[in-house]
C-alpha positions as CSV (number, residue, x, y, z in Angstrom):
1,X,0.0,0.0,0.0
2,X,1.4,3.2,-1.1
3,X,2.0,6.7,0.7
4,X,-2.0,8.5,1.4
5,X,-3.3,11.1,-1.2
6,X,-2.5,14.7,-0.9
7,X,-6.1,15.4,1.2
8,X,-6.7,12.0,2.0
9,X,-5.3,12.5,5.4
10,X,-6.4,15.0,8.0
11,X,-2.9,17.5,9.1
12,X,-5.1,18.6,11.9
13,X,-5.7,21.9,10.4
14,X,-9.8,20.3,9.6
15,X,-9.8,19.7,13.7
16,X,-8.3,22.9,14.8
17,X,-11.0,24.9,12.4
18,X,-14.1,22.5,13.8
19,X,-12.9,23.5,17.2
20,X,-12.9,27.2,16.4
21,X,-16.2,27.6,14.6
22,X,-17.8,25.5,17.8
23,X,-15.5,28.1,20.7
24,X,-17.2,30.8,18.6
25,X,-20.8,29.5,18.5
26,X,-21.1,28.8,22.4
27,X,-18.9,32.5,22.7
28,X,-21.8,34.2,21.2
29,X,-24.5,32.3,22.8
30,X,-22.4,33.6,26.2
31,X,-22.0,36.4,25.3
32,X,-25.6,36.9,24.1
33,X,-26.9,35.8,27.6
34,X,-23.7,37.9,29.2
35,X,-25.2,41.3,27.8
36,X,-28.9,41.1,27.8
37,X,-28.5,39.8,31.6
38,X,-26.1,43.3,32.4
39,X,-28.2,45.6,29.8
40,X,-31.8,44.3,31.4
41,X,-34.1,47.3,33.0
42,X,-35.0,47.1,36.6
43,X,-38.4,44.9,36.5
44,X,-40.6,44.3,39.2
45,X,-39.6,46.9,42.2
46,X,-41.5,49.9,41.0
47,X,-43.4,51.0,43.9
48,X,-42.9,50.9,47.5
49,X,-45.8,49.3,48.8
50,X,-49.3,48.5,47.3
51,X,-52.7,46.9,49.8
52,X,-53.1,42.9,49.2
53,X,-52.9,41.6,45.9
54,X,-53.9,37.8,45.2
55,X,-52.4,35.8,42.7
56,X,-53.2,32.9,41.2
57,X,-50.3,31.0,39.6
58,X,-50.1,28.5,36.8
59,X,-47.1,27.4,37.5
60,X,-44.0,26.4,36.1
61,X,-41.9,23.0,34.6
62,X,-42.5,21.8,31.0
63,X,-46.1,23.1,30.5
64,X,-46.0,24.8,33.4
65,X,-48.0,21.9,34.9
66,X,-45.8,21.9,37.9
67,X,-45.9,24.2,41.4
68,X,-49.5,25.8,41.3
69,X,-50.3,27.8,43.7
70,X,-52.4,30.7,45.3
71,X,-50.7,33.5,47.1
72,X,-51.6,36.5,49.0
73,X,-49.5,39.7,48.5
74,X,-48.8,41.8,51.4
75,X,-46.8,44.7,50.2
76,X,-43.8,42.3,48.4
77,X,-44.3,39.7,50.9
78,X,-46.3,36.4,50.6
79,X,-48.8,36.9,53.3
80,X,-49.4,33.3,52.9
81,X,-49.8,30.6,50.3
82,X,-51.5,27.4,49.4
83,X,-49.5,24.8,47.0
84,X,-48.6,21.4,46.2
85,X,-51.0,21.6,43.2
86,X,-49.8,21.3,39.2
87,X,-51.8,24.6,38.8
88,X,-54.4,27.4,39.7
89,X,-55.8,29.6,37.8
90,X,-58.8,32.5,38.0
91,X,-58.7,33.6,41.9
92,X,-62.1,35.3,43.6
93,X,-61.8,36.0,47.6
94,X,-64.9,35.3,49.0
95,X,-66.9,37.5,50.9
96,X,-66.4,35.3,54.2
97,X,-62.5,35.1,53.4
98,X,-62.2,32.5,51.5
99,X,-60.6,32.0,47.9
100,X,-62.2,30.5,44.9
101,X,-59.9,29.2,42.5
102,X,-60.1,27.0,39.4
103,X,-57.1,24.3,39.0
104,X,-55.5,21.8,37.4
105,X,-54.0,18.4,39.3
106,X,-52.3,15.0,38.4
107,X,-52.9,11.7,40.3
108,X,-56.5,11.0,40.8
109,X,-58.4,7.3,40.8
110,X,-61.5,8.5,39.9
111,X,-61.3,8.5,36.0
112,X,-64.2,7.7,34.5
113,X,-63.7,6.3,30.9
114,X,-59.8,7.7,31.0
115,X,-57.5,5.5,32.5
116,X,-55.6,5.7,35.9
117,X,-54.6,7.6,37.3
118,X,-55.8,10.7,35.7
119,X,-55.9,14.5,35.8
120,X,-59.1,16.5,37.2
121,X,-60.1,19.6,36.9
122,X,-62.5,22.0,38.9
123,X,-62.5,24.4,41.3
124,X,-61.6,24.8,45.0
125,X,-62.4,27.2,47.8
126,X,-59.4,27.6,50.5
127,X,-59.3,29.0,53.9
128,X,-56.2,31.1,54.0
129,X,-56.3,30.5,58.4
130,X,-54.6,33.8,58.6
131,X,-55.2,34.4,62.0
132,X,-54.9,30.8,63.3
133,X,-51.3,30.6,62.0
134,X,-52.2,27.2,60.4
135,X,-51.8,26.3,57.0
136,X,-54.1,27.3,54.2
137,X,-56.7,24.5,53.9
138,X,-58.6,22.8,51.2
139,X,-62.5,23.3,52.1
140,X,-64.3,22.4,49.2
141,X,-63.7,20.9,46.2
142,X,-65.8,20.3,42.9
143,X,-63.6,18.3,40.0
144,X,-64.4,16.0,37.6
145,X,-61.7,14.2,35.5
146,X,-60.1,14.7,31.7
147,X,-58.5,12.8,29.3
148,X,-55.1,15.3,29.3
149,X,-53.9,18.3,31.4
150,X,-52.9,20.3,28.7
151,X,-55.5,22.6,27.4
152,X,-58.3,20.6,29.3
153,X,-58.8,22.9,32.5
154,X,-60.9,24.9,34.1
155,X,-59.8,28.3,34.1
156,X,-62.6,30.6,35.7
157,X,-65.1,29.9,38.4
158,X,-67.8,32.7,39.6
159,X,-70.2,32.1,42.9
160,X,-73.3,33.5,41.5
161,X,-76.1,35.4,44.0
162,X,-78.1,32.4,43.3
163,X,-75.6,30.0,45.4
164,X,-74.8,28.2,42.0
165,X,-71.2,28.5,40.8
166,X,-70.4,29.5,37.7
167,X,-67.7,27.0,35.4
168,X,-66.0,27.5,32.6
169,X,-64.8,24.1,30.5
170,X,-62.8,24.1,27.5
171,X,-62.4,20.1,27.7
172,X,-66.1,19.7,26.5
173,X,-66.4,23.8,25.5
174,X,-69.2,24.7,27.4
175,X,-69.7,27.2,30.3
176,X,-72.3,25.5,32.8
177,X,-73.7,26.2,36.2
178,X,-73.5,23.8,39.5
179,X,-74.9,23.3,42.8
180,X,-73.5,20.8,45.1
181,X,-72.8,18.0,42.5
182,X,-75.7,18.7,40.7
183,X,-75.1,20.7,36.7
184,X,-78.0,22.9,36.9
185,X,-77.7,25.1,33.8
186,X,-75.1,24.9,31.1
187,X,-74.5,26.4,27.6
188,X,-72.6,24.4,24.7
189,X,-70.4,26.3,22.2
190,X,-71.6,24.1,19.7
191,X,-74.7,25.7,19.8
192,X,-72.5,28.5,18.1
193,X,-69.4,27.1,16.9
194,X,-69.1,24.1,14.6
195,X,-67.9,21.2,17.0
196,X,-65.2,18.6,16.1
197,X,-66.4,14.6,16.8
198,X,-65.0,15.1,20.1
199,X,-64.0,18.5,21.6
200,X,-61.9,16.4,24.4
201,X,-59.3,15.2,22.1
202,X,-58.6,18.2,20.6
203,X,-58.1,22.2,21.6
204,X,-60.7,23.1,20.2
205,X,-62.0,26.7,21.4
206,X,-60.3,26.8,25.2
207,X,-63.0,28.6,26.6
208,X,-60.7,30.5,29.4
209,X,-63.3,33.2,31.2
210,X,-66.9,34.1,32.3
211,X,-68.0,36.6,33.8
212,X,-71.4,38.2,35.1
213,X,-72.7,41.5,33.4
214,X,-76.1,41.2,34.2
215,X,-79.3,39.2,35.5
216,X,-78.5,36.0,33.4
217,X,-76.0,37.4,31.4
218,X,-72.6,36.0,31.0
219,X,-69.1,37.4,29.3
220,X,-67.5,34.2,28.0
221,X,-64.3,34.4,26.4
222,X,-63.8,32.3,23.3
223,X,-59.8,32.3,23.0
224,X,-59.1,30.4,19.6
225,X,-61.7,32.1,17.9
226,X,-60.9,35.5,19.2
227,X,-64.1,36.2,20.4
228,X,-65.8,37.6,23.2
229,X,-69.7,36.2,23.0
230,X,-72.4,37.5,25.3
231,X,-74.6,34.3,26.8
232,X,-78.1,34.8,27.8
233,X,-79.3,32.4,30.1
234,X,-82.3,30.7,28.5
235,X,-81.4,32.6,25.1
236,X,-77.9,31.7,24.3
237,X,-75.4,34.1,22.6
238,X,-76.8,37.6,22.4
239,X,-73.8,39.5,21.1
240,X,-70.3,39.0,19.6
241,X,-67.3,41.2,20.0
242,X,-64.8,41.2,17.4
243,X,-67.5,39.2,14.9
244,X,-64.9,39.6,12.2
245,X,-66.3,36.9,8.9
246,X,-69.9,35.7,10.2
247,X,-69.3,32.8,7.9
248,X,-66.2,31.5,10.1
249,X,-67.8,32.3,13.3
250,X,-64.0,33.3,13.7
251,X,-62.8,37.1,14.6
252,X,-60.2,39.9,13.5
253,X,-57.0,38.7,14.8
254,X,-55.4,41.8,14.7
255,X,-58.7,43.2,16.7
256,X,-58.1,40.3,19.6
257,X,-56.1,37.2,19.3
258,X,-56.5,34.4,21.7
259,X,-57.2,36.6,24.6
260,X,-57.8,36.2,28.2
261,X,-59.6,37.5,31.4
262,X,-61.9,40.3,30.0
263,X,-63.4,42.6,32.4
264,X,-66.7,44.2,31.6
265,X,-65.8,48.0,32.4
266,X,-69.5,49.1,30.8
267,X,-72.3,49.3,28.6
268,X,-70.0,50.1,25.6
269,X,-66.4,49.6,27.1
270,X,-64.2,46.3,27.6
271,X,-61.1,45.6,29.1
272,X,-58.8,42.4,27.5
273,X,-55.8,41.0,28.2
274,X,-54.6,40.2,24.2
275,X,-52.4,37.8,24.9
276,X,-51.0,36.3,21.6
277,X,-51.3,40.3,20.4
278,X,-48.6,40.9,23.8
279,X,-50.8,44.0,24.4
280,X,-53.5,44.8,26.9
281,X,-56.5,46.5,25.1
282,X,-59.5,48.5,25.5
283,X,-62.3,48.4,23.5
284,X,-65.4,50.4,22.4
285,X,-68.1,50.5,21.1
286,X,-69.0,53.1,18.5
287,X,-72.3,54.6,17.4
288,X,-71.9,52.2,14.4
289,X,-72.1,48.9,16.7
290,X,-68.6,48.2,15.9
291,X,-65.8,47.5,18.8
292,X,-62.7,49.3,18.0
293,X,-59.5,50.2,20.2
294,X,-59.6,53.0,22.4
295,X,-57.0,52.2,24.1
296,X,-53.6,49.7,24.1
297,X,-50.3,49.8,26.1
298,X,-47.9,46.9,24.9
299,X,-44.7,47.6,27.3
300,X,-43.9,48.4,31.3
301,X,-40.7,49.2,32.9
302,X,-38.9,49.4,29.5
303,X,-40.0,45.5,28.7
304,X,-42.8,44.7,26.2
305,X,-45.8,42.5,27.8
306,X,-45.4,38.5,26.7
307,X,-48.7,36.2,26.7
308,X,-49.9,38.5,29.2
309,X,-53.6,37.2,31.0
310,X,-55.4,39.4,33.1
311,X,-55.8,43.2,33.1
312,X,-58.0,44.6,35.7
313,X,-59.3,48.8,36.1
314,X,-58.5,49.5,39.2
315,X,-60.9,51.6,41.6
316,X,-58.1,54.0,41.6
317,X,-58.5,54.2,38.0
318,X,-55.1,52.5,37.2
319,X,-54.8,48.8,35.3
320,X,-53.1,45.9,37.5
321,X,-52.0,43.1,34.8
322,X,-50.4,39.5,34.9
323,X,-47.9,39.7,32.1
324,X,-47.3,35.4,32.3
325,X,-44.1,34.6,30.7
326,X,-42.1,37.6,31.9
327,X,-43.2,36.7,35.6
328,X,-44.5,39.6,37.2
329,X,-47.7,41.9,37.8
330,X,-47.5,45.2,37.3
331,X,-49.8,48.5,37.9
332,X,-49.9,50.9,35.2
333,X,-51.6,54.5,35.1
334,X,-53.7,55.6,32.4
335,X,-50.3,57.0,30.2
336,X,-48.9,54.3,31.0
337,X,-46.4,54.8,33.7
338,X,-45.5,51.8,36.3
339,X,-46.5,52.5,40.1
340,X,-46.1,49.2,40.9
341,X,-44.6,45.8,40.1
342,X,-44.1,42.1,41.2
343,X,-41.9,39.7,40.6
344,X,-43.6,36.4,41.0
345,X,-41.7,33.2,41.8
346,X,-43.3,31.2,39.1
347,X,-45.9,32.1,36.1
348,X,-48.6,33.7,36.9
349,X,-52.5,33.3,35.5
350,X,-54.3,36.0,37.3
351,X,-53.9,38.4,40.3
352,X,-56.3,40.8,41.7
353,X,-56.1,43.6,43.8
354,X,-57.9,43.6,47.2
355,X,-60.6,44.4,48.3
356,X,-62.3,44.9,45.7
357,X,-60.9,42.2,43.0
358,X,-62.2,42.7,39.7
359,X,-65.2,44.4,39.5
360,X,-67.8,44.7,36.4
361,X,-68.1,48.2,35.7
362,X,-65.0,50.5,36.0
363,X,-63.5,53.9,34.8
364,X,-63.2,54.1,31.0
365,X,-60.3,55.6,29.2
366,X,-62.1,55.6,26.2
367,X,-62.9,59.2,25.2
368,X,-65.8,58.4,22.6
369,X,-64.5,60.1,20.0
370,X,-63.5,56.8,18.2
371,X,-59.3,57.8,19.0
372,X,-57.1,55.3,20.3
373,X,-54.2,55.9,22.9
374,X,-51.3,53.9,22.1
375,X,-48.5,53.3,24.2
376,X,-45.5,51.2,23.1
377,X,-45.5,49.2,20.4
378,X,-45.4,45.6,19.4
379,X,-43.4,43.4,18.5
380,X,-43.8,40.6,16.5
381,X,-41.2,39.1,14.4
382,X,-42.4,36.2,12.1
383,X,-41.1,33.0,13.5
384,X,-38.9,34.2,16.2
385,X,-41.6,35.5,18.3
386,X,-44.0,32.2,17.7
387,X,-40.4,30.4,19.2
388,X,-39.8,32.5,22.1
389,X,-43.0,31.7,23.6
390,X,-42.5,27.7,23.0
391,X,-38.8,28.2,24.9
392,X,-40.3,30.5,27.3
393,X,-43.3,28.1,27.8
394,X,-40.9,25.2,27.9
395,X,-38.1,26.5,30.6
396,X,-39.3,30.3,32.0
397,X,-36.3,31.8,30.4
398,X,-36.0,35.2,32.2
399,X,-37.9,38.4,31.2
400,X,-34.8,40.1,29.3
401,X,-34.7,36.4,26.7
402,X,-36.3,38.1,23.5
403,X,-36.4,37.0,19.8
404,X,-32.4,38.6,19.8
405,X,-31.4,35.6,21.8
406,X,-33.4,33.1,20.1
407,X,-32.0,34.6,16.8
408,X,-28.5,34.4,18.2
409,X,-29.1,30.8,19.8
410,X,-29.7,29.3,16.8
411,X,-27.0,30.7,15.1
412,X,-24.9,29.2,17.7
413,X,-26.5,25.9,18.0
414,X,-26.1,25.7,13.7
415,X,-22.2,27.0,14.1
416,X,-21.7,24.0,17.2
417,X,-22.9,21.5,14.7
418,X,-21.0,22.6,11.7
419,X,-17.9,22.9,14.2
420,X,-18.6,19.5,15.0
421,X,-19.2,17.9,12.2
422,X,-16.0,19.5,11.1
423,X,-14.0,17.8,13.9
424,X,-16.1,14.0,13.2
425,X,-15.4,14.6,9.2
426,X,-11.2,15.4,10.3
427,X,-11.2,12.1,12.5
428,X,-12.5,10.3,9.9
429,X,-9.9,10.9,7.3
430,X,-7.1,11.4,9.5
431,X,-8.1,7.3,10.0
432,X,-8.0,6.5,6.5
């Protein structure tokens, strides 16, 4: 066998460059991390003190199916706290003390047709014990089990004057009421919507919120068809905000998109968390019948909102909101300024400010004239944006981790594997 071909044999030099290009690609990914982490704005300590806030928190983990709980604020310490649940959701203190709260939890026997164990979902109502000193405590429960936990729960519960609660269900798509264990009332989307074979197996509409406006009248919110629908008890839907094409039974996207927690501030006003929009949004209603923005405030503290989920008028007049995936409630005034903020310790769902929580009803900052106050601006980069909020969904990256560092971190994960397969393709050759 004679002497190896000029280039059949590997000098080193294909090793040495593999190395480089993968030093570089984990350098930038550093020193991406590095400088957002040193250039990031000061979030969550605006504001020295603010009167209880409750939060209801979905959690965190893969899904953020993991460490639900239900907090009480007092100033920027946890008053007290009820966990060990995958997650909570929609939080209502009760007039006698207690806290209503829809959740989420793994590990029950009672299945049904699913096997075991399974996941239920419901409501509870807790008794925070604050002035025993003992733990919070589990006092009633209402549950009933699903076939997955993802996109299955029961978000929003409301004790109605009636004694009948109030449940929202996007695992069968229906909003329905419930005495004891006993469905008294309930209304099915599909009376609206057209319905797959079998609204558990898919996510279908993920009815999230409902709300009372009136005698028998509900606020439902329809997330994946960007609606807000009006339910009549006894009549069914009575009106549709953001009706967009009648024909899809689908709305404007760029009017709402899979939104959450709306808060019925009037007659002719609303008040939305626009979550997949990354904005919080007011809307009204014109002479013309038509719902358009009054008002919409996409950044606090220097950091634009992401997937935020509640937004709530405050009696002061200001707007507390639950901005989910950058982990922390803030309290904005009407132009926008922050007077108060929150880190929270995991992903939060909803928080309200007590005692009032939210009310229906509320100052308007809509001036009728048909303008709309805008303050930030999006920001919504095709692609990028749509995988931030898997990776942020996936791992609570912190606040400062924008579509930048997903940019940069696939660069660097592409120049690791070139680098890589530089070195592997070397090796081989230098073997020949």
């Amino acid at each position: 066998m004679g002497p190896p071909a000029p280039g059949d044999a590997d000098d080193g030099t294909g090793q040495r460059t593999g190395a480089v290009i993968v030093v570089a690609g984990v350098a930038l990914f550093a020193t991406a991390l590095l400088a957002g982490a040193a250039l990031a704005p000061d979030v969550g300590a605006a504001g020295d003190d603010a009167s209880g806030t409750l939060v209801g928190s979905h959690g965190g983990g893969a899904g953020l199916h993991e460490r639900g709980s239900v907090y009480l604020l007092d100033g920027r310490e946890i008053a007290w706290r009820a966990g060990d649940t995958d997650s909570y959701f929609d939080v209502t203190k009760l007039d006698n003390g207690s806290v209503m709260a829809g959740f989420m939890q793994s590990g029950y026997d009672e299945c049904g047709p699913y096997e075991s164990p399974c996941a239920h979902t419901g409501f509870r109502i807790i008794d925070p014990n604050p002035d025993s000193g003992a733990d919070p405590e589990i006092t009633h429960e209402y549950s009933f089990p699903v076939r997955s936990e993802k996109n299955s729960e029961v978000h929003d519960v409301e004790l109605l004057d009636s004694g009948e609660f109030l449940v929202t269900d996007m695992d069968r798509e229906r909003i329905f009421t419930v005495r004891g264990d006993e469905i008294t009332w309930q209304w099915n989307a599909s009376q609206r919507y057209d319905a797959p074979e079998d609204p558990t197996r898919t996510d279908w509409l993920h009815i999230n919120d409902v709300d009372v406006i009136g005698e028998d009248r509900y606020l439902v919110s329809v997330r994946n068809a960007h609606q807000l629908v009006v339910v009549a008890r006894g009549e069914g839907v009575v009106e549709v905000i953001n009706e967009g094409d009648p024909e899809s039974t689908r709305g404007d996207p760029t009017l709402l998109r899979q939104q959450h927690n709306p808060q019925w501030l009037g007659n002719d006003s609303v008040l939305v968390a626009d979550s997949h929009n990354d904005r919080i949004v007011e809307l009204e209603r014109g002479a013309d019948g038509e719902w358009t923005v009054a008002w919409e405030i996409y950044a606090a503290e220097g950091v634009n909102f992401n997937w935020p989920r509640d937004a709530d008028r405050l009696a002061n007049g200001n707007t507390l909101i639950t901005d989910s995936l950058n982990k922390r409630v803030v309290e904005v005034n009407r132009s926008g300024e922050t007077v108060w903020s929150y880190n929270t310790p995991e992903v939060p769902y909803e928080a309200e400010r007590l005692p009032e929580g939210e009310t229906v009803g509320g100052t308007s900052y809509a001036d009728g004239g048909g303008d709309t106050t805008t303050i930030g601006e999006g920001r919504d980069v095709p692609v990028l944006s749509f995988l931030l909020v898997i990776v942020q969904t996936a791992v609570q990256t912190p606040f400062w981790f924008t579509e930048v560092h997903v940019a940069v971190t696939l660069v660097s994960l592409v120049a690791v594997l070139v680098g890589l397969g530089s070195i592997i393709r070397a090796r081989v050759r230098a073997r020949r």
